[in-house]
C-alpha positions in Angstrom: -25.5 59.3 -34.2 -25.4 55.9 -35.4 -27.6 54.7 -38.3 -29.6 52.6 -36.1 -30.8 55.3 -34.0 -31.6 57.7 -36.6 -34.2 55.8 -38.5 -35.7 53.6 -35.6 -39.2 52.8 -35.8 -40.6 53.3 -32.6 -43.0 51.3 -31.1 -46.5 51.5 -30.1 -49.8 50.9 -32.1 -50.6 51.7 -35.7 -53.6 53.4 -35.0 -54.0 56.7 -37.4 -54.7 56.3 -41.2 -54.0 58.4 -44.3 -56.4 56.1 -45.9 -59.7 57.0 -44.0 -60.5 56.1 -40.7 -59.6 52.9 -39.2 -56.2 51.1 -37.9 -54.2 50.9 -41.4 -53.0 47.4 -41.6 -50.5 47.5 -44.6 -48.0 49.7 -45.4 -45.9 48.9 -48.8 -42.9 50.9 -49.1 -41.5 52.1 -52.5 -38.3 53.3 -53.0 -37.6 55.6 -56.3 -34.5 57.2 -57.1 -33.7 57.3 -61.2 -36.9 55.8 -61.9 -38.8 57.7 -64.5 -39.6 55.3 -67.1 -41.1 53.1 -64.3 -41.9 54.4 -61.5 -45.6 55.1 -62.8 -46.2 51.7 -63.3 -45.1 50.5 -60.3 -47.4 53.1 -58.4 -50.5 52.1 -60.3 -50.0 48.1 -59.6 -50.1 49.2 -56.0 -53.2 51.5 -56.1 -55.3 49.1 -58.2 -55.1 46.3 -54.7 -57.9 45.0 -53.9 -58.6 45.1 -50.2 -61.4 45.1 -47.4 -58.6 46.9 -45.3 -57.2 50.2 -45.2 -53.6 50.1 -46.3 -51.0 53.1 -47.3 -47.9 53.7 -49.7 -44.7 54.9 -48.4 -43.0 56.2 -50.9 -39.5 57.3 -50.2 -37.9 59.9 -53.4 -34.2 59.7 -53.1 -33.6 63.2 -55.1 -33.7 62.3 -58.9 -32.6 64.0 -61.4 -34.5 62.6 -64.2 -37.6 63.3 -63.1 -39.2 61.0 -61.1 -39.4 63.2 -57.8 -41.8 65.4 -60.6 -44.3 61.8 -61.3 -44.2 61.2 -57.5 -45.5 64.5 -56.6 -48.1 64.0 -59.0 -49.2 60.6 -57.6 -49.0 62.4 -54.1 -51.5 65.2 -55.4 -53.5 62.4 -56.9 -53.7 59.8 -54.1 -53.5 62.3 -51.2 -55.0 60.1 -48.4 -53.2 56.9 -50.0 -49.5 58.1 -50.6 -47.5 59.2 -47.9 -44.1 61.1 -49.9 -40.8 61.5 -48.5 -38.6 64.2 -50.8 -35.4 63.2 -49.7 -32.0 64.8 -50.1 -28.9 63.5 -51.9 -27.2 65.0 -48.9 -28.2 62.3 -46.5 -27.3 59.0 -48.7 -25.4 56.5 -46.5 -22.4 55.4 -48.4 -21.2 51.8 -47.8 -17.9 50.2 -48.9 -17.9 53.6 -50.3 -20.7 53.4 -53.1 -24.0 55.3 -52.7 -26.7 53.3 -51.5 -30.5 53.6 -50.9 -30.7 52.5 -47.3 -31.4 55.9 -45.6 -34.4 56.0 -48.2 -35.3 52.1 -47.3 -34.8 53.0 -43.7 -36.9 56.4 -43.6 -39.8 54.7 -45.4 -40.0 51.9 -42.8 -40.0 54.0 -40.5 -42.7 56.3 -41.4 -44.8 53.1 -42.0 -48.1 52.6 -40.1 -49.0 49.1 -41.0 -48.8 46.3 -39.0 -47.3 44.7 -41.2 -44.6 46.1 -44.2 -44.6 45.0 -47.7 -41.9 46.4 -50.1 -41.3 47.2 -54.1 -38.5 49.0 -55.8 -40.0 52.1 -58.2 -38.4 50.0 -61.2 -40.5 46.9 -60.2 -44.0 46.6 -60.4 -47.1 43.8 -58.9 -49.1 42.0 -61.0 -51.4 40.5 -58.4 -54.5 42.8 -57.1 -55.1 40.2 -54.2 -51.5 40.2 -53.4 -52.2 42.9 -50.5 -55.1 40.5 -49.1 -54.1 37.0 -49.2 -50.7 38.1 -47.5 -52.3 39.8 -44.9 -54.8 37.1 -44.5 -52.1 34.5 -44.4 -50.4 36.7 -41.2 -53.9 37.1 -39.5 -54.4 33.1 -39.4 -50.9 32.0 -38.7 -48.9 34.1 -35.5 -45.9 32.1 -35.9 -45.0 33.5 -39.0 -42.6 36.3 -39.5 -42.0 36.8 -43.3 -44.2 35.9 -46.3 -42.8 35.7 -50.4 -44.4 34.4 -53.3 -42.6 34.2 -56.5 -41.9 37.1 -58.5 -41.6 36.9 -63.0 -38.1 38.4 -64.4 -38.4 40.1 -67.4 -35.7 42.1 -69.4 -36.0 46.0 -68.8 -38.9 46.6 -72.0 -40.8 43.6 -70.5 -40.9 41.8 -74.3 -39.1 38.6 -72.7 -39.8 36.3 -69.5 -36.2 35.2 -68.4 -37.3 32.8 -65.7 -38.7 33.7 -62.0 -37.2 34.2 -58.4 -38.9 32.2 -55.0 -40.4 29.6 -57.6 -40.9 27.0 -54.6 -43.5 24.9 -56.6 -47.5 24.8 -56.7 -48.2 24.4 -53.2 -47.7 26.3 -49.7 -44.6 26.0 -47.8 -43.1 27.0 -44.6 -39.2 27.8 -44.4 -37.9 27.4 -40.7 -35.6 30.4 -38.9 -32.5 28.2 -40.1 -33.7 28.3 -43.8 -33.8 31.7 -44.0 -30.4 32.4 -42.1 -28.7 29.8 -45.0 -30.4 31.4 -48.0 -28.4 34.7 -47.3 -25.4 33.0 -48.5 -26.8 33.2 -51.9 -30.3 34.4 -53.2 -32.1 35.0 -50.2 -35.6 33.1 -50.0 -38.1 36.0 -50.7 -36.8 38.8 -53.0 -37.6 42.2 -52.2 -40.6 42.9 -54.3 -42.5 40.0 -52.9 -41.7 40.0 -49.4 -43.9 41.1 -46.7 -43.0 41.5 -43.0 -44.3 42.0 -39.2 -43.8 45.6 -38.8 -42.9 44.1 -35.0 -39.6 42.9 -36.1 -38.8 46.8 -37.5 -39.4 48.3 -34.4 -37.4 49.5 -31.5 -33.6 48.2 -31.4 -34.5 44.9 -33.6 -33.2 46.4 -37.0 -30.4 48.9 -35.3 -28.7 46.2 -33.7 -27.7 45.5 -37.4 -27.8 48.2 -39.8 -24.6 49.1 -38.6 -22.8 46.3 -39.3 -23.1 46.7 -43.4 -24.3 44.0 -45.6 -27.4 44.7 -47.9 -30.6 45.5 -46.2 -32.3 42.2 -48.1 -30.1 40.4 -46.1 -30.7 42.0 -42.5 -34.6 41.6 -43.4 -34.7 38.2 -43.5 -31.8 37.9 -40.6 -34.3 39.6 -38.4 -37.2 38.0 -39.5 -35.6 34.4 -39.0 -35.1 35.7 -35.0 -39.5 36.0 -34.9 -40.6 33.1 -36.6 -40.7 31.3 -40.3 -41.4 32.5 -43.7 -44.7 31.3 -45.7 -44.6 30.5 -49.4 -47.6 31.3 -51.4 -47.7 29.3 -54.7 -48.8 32.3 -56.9 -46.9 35.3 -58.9 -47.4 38.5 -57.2 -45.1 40.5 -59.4 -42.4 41.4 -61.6 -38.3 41.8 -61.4 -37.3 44.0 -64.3 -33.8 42.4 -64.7 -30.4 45.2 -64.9 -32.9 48.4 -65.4 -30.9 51.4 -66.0 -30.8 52.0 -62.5 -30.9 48.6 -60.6 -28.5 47.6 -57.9 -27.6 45.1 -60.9 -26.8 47.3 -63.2 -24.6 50.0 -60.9 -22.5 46.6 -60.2 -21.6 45.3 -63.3 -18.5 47.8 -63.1 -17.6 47.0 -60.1 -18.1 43.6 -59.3 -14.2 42.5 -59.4 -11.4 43.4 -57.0 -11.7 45.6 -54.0 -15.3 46.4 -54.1 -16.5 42.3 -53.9 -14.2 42.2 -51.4 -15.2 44.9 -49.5 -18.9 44.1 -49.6 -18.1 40.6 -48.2 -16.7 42.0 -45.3 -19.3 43.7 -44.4 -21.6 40.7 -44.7 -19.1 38.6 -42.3 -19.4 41.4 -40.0 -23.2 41.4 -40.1 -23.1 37.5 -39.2 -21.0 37.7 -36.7 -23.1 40.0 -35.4 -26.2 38.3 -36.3 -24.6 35.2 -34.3 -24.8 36.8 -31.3 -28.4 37.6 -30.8 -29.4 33.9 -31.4 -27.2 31.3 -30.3 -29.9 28.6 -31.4 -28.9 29.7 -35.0 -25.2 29.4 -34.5 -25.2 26.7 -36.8 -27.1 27.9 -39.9 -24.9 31.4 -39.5 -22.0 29.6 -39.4 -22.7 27.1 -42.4 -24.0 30.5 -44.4 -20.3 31.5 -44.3 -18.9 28.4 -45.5 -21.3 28.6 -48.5 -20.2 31.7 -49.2 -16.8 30.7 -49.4 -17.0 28.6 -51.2 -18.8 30.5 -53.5 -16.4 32.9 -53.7 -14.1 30.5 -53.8 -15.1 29.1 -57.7 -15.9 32.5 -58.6 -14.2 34.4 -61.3 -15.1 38.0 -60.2 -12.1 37.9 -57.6 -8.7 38.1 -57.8 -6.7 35.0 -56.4 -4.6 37.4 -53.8 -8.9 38.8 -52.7 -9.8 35.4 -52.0 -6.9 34.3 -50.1 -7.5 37.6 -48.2 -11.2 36.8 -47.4 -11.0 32.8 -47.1 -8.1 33.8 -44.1 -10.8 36.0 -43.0 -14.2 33.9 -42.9 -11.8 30.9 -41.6 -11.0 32.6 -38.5 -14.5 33.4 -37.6 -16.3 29.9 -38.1 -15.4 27.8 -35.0 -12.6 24.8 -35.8 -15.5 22.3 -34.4 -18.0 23.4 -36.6 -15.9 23.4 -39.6 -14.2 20.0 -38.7 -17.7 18.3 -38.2 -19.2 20.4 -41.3 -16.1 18.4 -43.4 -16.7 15.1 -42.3 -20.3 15.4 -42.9 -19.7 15.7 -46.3 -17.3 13.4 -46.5 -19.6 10.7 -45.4 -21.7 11.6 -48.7 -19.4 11.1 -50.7 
């Protein structure tokens, strides 16, 4: 069964609550897996929201061994009607460019979720906003057209004693990214991290995300691919929450070791085959996809994380997939800046 298939959402209304009675309108999905000096704190920034809604925690527990599955229990018994807990198995991790990742956890908890629309947090992360719930979903309610909200989030070092600067820090007033902004940013730092962005629920159900999870790349990416087919992203000037920076256990942290050679290399395949993918559903984006790649070339290109023989290996490989048109008129645009 492909991956797609396995953790559809299905569609239909949201009706139901585990947070009294009434249509549940939010649903923010934790993941937790290693978490235990964090995870509590993360849990309690979420509970403390302020809302005049009924909204519900998905918390997915990937099968720690350092105790977190034990403080998520407890936050389960504490917060029956609120918390929703997944005890996942180690047995069912999906492995990609053959390192363990937490997609099947990522992918379970959306699609348990009842809201109408999806918000997300990593256990080692926490929200420092109690309106962050409300204004987001008030922003959604007034505006149909958008698909994707982010506001910015603080970094701070693991022991939070240091701000290190912040992430989606698009100034002091509201903006609106188009579909074409949001395909570029995934050449780099996409526009909304993870712990601030908020979704449709629409755009998770059905076929929309299977048609991609199978292709690889990182499930921040797909996000904001399949958002960018539904509508625009909405910037909110305020800070809604914190990015602890290389925890112990942060995607960050697990690829320091492995950031050189074959594993860069094999991860950006996997995003060149989730573009090309991507490309086909929208042909209207065709040109942001394909300038997304050359970015990342180039990128990759200056970088010194790959070896010379790698990046001959994957420029030969993102050349052949970007049209010669596109390329030749992507050249001599630049040229006529300089």
């Amino acid at each position: 069964m492909c991956i797609g298939a396995r953790f559809m959402k299905q569609s239909g209304s949201h009706d139901g609550s585990e947070s009294g009675a009434g249509e549940v309108l939010a649903s923010v999905c934790v993941t937790a897996y290693q978490h235990v000096d964090y995870i509590e704190k993360c849990l309690e920034s979420i509970i403390s929201q302020k809302t005049r809604f009924n909204f519900e925690i998905v918390l997915g527990e990937d099968d720690s061994s350092d105790g977190t599955r034990d403080i998520c229990k407890r936050f389960k018994d504490a917060h029956p009607s609120l918390i929703s807990l997944s005890l996942n198995s180690r047995a069912d991790v999906i492995y990609v460019a053959g390192s363990a990742t937490g997609r099947a956890n990522f992918l379970g908890n959306i699609a348990r979720a009842k809201g109408r629309y999806i918000f997300f947090c990593d256990g080692d992360d926490f929200w420092t906003d109690d309106k962050k719930l409300q204004i987001c979903v008030d922003k959604f309610e007034e505006n149909p057209k958008i698909s994707m909200i982010t506001t910015r989030a603080e970094i701070k070092n693991e022991d939070l004693t240091e701000t290190l600067g912040f992430l989606a820090n698009y100034g002091e007033s509201e903006k609106i990214f188009s579909p074409s902004d949001m395909v570029l940013s995934v050449s780099g730092l996409p526009i909304s991290p993870m712990q601030t962005m908020a979704v449709r629920a629409s755009i998770c159900e059905q076929h929309s995300l299977a048609r991609l999870i199978n292709y690889g790349g990182s499930m921040h990416a797909i996000i904001h691919l399949q958002a960018s087919l539904h509508g625009s992203c909405c910037y909110l000037p305020r800070t809604t929450a914190v990015y602890r920076h290389a925890s112990k256990s942060s995607v960050v942290a697990k690829r320091k070791a492995s950031s050189k050679g074959e594993k860069l290399y094999e991860w950006n395949k996997l995003w060149l085959n989730l573009m090309k993918a991507f490309s086909k559903f929208e042909p209207s984006l065709e040109k942001p996809t394909n300038e997304a790649i050359l970015n990342r070339l180039l990128s990759l290109f200056i970088s010194s994380n790959m070896s010379l023989t790698n990046k001959a290996k994957i420029t030969a490989i993102f050349l052949v997939n970007v049209r010669v048109k596109f390329l030749t008129l992507w050249f001599w645009e630049r040229l006529k800046k300089c």
